[in-house]
DSSP file (Angstrom, degrees, kcal/mol; ACC not computed):
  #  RESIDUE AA STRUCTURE BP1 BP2  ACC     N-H-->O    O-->H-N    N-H-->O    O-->H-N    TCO  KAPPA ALPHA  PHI   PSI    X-CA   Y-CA   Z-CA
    1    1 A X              0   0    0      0, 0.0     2,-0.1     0, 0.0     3,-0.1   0.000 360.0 360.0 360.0 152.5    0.0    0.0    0.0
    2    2 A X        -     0   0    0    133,-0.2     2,-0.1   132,-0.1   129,-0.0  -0.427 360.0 -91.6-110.4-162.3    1.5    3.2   -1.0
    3    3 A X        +     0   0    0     -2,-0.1     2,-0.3   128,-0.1   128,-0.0  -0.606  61.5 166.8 -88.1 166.0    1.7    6.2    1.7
    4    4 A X    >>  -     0   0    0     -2,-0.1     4,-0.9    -3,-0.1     3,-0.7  -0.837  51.4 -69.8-164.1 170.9   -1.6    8.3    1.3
    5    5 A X  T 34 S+     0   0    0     -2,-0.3     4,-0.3     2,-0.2    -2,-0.1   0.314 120.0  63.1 -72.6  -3.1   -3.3   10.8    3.0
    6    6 A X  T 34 S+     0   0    0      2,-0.1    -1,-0.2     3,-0.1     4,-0.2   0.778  97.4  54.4  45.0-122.9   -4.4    8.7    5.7
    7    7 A X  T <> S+     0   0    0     -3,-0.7     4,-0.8     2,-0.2    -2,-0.2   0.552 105.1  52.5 -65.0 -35.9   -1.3    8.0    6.8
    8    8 A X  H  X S+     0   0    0     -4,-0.9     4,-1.1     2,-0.3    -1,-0.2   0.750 112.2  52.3 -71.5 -37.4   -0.5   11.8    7.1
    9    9 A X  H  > S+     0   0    0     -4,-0.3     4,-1.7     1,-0.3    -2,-0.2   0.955 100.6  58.3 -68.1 -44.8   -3.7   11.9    9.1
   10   10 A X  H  > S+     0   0    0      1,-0.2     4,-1.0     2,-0.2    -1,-0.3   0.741 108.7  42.8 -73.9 -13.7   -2.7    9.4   11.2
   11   11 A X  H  X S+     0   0    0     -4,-0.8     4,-1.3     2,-0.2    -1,-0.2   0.542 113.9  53.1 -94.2 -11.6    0.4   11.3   12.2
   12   12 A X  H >X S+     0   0    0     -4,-1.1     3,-4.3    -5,-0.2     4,-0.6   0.798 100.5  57.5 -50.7 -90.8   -1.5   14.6   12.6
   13   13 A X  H 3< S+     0   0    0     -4,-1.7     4,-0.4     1,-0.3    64,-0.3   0.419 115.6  38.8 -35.3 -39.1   -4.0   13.1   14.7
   14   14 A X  H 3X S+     0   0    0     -4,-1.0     4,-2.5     2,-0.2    -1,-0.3   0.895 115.7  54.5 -52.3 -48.6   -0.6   12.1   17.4
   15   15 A X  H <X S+     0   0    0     -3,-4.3     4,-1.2    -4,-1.3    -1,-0.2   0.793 107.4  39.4 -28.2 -58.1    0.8   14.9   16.8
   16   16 A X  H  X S+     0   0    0     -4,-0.6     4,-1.0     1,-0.2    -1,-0.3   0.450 118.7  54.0 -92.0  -6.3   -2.1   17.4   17.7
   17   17 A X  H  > S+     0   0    0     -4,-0.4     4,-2.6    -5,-0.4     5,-0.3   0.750  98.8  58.7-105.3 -30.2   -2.9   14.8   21.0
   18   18 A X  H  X S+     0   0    0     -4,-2.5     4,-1.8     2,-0.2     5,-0.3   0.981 116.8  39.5 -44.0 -61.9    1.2   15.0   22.3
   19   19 A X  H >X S+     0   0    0     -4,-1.2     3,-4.3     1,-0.3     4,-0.6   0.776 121.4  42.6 -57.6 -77.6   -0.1   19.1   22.4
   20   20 A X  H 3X S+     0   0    0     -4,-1.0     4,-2.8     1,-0.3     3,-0.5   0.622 106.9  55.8 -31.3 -57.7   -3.4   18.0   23.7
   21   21 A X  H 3X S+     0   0    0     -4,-2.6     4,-0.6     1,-0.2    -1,-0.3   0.783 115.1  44.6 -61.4 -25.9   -1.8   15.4   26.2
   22   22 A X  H XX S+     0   0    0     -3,-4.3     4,-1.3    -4,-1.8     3,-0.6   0.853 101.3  66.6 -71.6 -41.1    0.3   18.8   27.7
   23   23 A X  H >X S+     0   0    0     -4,-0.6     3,-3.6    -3,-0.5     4,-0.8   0.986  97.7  51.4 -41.1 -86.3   -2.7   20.5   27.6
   24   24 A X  H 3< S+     0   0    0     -4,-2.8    -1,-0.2     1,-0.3    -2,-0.2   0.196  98.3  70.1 -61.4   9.1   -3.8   18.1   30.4
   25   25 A X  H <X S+     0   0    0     -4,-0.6     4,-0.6    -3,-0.6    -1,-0.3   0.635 103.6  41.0 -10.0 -63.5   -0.9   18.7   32.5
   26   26 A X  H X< S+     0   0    0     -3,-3.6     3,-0.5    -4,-1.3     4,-0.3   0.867 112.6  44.2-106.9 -16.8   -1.8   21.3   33.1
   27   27 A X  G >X S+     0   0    0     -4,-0.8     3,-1.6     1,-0.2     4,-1.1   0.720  89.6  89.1 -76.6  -2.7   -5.4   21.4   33.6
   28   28 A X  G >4 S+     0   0    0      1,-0.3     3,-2.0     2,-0.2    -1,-0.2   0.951  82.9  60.6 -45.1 -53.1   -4.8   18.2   35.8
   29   29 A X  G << S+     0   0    0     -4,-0.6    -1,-0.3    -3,-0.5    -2,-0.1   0.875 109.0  48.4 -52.0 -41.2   -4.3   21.0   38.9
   30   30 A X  G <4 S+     0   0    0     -3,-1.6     2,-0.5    -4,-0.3    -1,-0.3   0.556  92.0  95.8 -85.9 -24.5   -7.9   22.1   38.1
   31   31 A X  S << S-     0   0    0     -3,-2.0     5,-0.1    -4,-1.1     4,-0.1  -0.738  73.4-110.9 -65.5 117.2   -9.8   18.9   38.0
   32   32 A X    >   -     0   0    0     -2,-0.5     3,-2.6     1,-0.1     4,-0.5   0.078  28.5-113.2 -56.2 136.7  -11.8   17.2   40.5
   33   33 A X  G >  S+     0   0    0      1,-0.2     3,-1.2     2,-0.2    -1,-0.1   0.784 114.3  67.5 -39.0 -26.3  -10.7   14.0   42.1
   34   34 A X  G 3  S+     0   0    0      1,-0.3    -1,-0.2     3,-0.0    -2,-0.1   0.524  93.1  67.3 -87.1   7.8  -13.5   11.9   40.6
   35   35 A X  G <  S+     0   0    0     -3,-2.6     2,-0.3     1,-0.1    -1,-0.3   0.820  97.9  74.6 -78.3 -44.4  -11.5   12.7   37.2
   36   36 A X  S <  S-     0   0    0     -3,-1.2     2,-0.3    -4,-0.5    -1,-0.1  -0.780  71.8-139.2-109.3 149.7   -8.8   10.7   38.4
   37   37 A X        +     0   0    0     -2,-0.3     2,-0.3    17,-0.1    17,-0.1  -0.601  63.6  48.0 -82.8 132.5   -7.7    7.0   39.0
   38   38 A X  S    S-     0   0    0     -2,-0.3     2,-0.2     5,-0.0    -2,-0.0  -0.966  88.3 -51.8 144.3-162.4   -5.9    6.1   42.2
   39   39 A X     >  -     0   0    0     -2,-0.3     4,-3.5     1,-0.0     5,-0.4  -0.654  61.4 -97.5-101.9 161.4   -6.0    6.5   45.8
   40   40 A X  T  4 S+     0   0    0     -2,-0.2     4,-0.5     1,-0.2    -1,-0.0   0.830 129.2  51.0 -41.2 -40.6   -6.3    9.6   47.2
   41   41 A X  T  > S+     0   0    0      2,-0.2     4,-3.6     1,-0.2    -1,-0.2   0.732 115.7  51.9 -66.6 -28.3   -2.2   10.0   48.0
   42   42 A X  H  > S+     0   0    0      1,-0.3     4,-1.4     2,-0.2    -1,-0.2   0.746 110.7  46.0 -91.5 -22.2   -2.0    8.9   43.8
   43   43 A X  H  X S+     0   0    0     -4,-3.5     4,-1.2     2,-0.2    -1,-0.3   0.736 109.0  53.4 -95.4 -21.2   -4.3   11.4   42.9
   44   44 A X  H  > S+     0   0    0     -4,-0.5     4,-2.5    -5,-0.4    -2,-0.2   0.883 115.7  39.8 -36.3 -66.3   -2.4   14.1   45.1
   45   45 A X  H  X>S+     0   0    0     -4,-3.6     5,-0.9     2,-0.2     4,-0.6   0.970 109.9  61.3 -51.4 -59.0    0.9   13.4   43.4
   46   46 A X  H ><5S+     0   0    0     -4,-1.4     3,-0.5     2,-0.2    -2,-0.2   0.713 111.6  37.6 -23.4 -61.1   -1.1   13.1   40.0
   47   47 A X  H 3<5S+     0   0    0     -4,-1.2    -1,-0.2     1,-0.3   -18,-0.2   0.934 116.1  55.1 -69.1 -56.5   -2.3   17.0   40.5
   48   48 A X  H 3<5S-     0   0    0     -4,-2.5    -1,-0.3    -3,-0.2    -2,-0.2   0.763 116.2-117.2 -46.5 -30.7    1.3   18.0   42.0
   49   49 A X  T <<5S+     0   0    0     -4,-0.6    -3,-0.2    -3,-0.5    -1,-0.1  -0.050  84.6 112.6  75.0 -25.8    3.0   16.6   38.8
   50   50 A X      < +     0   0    0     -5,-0.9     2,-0.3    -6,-0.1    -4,-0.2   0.379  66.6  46.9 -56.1 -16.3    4.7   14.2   40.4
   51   51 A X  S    S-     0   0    0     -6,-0.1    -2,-0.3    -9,-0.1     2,-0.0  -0.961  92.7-106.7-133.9 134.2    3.2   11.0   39.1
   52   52 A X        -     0   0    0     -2,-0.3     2,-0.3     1,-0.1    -6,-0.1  -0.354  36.4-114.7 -85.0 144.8    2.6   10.6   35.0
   53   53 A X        -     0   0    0    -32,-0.1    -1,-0.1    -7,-0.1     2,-0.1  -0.588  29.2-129.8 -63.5 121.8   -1.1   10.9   33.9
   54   54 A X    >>  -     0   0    0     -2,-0.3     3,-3.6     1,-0.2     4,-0.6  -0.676  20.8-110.0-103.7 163.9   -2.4    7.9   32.5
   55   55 A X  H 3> S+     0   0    0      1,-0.3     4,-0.8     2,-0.2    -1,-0.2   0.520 120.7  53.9 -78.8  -3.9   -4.1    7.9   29.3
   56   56 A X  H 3> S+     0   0    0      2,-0.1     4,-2.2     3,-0.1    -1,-0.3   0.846 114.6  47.2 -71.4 -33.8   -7.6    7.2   30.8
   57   57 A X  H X4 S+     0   0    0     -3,-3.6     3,-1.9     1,-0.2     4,-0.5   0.887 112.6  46.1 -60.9 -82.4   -6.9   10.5   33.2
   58   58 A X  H 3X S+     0   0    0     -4,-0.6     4,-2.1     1,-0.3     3,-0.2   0.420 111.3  52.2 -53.8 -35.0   -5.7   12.7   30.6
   59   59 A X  H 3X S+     0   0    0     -4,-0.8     4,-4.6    -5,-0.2    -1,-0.3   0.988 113.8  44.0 -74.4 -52.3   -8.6   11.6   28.4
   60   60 A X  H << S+     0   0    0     -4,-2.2    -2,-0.2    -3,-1.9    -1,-0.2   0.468 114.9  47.0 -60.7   0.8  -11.3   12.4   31.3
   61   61 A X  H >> S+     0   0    0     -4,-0.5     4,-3.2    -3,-0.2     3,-0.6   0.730 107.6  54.6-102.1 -27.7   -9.7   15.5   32.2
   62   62 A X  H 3X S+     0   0    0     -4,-2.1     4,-2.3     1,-0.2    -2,-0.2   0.978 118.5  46.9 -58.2 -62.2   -9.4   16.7   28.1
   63   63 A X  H 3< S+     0   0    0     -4,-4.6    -1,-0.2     2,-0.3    -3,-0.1   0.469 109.2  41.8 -78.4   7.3  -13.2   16.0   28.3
   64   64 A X  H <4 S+     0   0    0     -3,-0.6    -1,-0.2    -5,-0.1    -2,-0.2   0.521 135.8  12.3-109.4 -32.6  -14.5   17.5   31.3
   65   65 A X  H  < S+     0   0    0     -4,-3.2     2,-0.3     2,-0.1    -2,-0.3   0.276  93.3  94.8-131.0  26.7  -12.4   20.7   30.6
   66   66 A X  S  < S-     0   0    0     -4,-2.3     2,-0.2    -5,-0.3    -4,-0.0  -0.671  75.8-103.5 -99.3-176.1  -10.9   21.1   27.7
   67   67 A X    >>  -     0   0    0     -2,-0.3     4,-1.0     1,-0.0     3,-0.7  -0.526  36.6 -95.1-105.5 156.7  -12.4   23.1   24.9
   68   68 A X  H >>>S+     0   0    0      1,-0.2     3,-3.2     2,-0.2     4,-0.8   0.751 123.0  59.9 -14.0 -77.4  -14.3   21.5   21.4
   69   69 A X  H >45S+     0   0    0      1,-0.4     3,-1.1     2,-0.2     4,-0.3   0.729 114.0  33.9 -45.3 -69.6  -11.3   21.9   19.4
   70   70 A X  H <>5S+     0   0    0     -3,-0.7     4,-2.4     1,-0.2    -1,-0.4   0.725 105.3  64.1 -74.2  -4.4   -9.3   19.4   21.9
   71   71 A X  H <X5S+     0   0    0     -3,-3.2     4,-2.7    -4,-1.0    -2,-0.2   0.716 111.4  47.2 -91.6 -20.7  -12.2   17.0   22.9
   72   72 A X  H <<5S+     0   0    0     -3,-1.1    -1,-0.2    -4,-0.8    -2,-0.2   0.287 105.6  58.9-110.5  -3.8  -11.8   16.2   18.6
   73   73 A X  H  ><S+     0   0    0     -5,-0.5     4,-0.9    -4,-0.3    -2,-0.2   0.924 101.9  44.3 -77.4 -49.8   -8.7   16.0   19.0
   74   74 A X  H  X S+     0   0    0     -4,-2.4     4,-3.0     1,-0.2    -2,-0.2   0.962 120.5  46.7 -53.7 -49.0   -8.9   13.0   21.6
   75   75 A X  H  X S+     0   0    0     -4,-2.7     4,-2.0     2,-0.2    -1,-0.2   0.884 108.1  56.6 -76.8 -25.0  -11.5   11.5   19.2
   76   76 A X  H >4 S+     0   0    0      2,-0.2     3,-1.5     1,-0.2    -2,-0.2   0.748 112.5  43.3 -20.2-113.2   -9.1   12.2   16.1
   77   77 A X  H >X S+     0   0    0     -4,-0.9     4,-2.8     1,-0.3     3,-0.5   0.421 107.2  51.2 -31.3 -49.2   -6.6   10.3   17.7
   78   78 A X  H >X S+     0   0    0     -4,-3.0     4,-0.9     1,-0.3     3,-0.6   0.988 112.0  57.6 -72.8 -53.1   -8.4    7.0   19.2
   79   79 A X  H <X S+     0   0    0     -4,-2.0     4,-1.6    -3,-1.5    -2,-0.3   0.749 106.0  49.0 -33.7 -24.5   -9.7    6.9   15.5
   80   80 A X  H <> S+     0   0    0     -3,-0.5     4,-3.2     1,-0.3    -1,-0.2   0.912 107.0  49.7 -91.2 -42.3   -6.2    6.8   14.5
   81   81 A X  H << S+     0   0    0     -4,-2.8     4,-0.4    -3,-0.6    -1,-0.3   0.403 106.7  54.8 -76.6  -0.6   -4.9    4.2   16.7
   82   82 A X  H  X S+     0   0    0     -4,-0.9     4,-1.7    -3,-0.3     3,-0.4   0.722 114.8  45.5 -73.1 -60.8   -7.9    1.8   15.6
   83   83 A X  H >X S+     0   0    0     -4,-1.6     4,-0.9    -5,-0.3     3,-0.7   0.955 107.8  54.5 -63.9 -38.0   -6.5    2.6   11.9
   84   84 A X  H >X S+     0   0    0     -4,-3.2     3,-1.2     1,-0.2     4,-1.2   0.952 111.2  43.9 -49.1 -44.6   -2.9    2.1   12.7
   85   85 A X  H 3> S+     0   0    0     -4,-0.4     4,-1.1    -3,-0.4    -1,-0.2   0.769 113.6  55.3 -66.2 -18.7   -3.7   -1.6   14.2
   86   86 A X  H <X S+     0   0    0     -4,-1.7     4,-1.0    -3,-0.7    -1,-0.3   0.646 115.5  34.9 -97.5 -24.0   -5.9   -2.1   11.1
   87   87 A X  H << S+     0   0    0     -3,-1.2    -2,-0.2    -4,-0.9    -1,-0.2   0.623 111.8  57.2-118.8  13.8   -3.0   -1.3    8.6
   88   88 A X  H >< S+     0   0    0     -4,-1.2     3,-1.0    -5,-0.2    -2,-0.2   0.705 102.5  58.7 -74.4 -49.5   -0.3   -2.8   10.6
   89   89 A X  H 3< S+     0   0    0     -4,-1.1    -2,-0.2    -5,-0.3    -3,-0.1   0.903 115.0  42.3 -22.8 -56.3   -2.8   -5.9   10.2
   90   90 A X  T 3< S+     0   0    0     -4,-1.0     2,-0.4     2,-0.1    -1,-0.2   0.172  89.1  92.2 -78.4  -1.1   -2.0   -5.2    6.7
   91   91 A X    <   -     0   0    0     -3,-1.0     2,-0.3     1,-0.0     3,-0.2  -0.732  64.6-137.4-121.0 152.1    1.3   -4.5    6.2
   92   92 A X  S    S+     0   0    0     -2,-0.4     5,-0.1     1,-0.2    -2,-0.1  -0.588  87.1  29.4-104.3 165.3    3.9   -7.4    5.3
   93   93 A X     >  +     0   0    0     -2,-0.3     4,-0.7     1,-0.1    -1,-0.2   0.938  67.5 155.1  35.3  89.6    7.2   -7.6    7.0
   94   94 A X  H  >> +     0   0    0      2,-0.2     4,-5.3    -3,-0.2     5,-0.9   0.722  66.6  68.3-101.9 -52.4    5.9   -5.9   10.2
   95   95 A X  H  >5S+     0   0    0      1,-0.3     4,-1.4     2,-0.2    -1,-0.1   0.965 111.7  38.6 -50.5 -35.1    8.9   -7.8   12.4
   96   96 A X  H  >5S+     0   0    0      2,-0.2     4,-1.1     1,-0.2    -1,-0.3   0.825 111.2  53.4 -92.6 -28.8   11.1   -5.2   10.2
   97   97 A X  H  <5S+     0   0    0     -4,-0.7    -2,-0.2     2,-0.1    -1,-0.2   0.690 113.2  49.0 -65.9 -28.6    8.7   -2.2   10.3
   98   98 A X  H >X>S+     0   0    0     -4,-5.3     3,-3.0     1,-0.2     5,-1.0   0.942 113.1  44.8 -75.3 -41.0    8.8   -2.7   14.4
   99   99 A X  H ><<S+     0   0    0     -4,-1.4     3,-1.4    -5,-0.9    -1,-0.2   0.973 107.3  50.9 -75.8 -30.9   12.3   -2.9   14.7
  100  100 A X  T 3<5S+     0   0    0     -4,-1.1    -1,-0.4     1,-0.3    -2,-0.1  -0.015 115.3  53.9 -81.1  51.7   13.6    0.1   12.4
  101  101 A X  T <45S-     0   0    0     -3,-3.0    -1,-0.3    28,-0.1    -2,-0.3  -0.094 114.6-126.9-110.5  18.7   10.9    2.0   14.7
  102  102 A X  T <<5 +     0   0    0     -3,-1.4     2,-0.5    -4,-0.8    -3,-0.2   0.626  62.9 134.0  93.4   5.5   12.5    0.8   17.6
  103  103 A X      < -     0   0    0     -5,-1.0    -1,-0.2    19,-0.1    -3,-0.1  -0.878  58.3-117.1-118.3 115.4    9.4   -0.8   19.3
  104  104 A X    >>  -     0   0    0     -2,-0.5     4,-3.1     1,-0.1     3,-2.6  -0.081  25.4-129.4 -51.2 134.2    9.6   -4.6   21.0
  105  105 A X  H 3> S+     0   0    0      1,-0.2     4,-2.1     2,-0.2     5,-0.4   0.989 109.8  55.6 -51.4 -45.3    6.9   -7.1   19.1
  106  106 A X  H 34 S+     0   0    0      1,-0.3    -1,-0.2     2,-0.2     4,-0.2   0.600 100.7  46.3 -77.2   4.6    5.7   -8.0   22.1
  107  107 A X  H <> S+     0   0    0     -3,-2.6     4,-2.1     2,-0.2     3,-0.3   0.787 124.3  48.8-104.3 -57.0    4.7   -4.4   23.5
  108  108 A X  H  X S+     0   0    0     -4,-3.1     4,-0.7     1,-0.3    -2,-0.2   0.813 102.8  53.3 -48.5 -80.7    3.1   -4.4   19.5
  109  109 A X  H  X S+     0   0    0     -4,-2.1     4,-1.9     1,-0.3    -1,-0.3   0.692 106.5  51.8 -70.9 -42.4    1.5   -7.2   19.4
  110  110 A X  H >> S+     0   0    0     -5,-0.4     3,-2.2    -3,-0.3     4,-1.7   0.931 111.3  57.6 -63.9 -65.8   -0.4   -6.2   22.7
  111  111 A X  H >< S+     0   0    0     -4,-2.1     3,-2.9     1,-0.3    -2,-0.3   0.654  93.1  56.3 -18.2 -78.9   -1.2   -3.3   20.9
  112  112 A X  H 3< S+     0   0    0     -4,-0.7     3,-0.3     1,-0.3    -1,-0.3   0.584 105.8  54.8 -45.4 -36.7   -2.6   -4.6   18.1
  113  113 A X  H << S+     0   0    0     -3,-2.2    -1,-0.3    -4,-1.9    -2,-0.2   0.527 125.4  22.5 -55.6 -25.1   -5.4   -6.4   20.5
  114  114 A X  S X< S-     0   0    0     -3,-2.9     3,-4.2    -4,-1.7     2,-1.4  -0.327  70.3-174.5-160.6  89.8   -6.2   -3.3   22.1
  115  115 A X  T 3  S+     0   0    0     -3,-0.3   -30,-0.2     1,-0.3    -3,-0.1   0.054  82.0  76.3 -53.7  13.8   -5.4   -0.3   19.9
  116  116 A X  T 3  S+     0   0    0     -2,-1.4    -1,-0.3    -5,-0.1    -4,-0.1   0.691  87.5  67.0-104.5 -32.3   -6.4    2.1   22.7
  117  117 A X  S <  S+     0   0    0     -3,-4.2    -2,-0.2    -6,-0.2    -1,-0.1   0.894  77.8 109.8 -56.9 -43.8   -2.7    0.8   24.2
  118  118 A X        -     0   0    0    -37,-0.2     2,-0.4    -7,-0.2   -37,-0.1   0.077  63.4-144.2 -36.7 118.1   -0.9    2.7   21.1
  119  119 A X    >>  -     0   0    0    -38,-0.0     4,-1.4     4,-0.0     3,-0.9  -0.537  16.7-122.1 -89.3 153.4    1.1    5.8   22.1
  120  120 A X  T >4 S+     0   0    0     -2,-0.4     2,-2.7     1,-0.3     3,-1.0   0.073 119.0  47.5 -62.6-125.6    1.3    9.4   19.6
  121  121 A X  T 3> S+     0   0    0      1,-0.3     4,-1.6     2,-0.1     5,-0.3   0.028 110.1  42.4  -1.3 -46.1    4.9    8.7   19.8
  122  122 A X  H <> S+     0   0    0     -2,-2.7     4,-1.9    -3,-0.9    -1,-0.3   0.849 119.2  54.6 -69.0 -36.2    5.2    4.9   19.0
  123  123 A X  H <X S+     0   0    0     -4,-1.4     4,-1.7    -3,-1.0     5,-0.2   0.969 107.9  40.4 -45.9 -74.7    2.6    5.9   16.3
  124  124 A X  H >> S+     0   0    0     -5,-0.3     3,-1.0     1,-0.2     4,-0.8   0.884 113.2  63.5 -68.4 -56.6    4.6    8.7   14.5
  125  125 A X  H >X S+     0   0    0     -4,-1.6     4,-2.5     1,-0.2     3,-1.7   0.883 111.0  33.0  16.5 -84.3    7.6    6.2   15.0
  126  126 A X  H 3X S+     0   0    0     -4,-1.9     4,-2.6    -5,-0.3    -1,-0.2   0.840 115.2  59.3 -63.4 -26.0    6.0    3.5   12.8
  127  127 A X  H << S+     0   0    0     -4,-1.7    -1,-0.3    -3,-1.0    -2,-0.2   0.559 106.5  43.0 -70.7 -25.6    4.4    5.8   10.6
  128  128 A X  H XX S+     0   0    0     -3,-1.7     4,-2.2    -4,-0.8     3,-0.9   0.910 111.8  57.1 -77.4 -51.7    7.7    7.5    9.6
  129  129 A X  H 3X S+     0   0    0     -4,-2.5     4,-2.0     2,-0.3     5,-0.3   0.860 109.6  48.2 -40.2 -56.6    9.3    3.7    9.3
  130  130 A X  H 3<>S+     0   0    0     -4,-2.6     5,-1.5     1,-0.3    -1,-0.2   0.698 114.9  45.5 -77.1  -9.9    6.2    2.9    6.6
  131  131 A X  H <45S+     0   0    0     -3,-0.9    -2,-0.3     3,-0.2    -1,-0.3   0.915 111.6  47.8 -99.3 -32.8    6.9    6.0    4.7
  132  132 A X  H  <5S+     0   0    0     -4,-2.2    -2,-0.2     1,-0.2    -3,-0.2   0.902 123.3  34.3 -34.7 -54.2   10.5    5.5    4.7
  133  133 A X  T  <5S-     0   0    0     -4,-2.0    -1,-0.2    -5,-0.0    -2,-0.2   0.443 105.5-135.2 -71.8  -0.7   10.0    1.7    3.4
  134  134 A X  T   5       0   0    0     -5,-0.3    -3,-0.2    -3,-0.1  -132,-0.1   0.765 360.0 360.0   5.6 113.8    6.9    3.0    1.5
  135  135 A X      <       0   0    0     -5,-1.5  -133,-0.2  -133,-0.0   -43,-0.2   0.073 360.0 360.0-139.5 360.0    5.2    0.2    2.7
């Protein structure tokens, strides 16, 4: 398959959720506990900075405050990582696409069973790899 528009989409869509995923950083201080997952002390840190957001917070904080513009961002982006697993499906020599992006089969492979596990970065990674190989 040759590189298309897409594919370009799908490396937007990471792109513009890395900003988004900053975004909710910083509104994290502003969110209400029931926004986040953990015990109280893990949701404490969470709000200080001290402990990374996980992508379930980040998504429920993007949607409870963030504005249109990012809330179609988040859904951009879980569309994208359903279509990445879907042309990864597709793609021949995969074991060679993973490695020149630098990503263990086995951390893919779970991926590929639940495409919500993909990260923008691991994305724009493989995505660069299939346009390099034009694959």
């Amino acid at each position: 398959m040759p590189f298309g528009a897409a594919e370009e989409q799908i490396i937007d869509a990471a792109k513009n959720y890395s900003t988004v995923l900053l975004k909710a950083s910083e509104l994290v201080t502003q969110a209400s506990d029931d926004l986040l997952s953990g015990s109280p002390a893990t949701i404490y840190l969470k709000k200080l900075g001290h402990r990374l957001l996980t992508s379930e917070d980040s998504t429920n904080v993007i949607n409870a405050l963030g504005d249109a513009q990012d809330k179609q961002i988040v859904l951009d982006f879980q569309q994208a990582q359903l279509e990445l697993s879907q042309r990864l499906q597709n793609t021949k020599n995969i074991g060679l696409v993973l490695k020149q992006a630098k990503i263990p089969y086995q951390q893919a492979y779970a991926r590929f069973s639940r495409s919500d596990l993909w990260k923008p970065e691991q994305m724009i990674q493989i995505m660069e790899v299939l346009r390099r190989l034009q694959l």
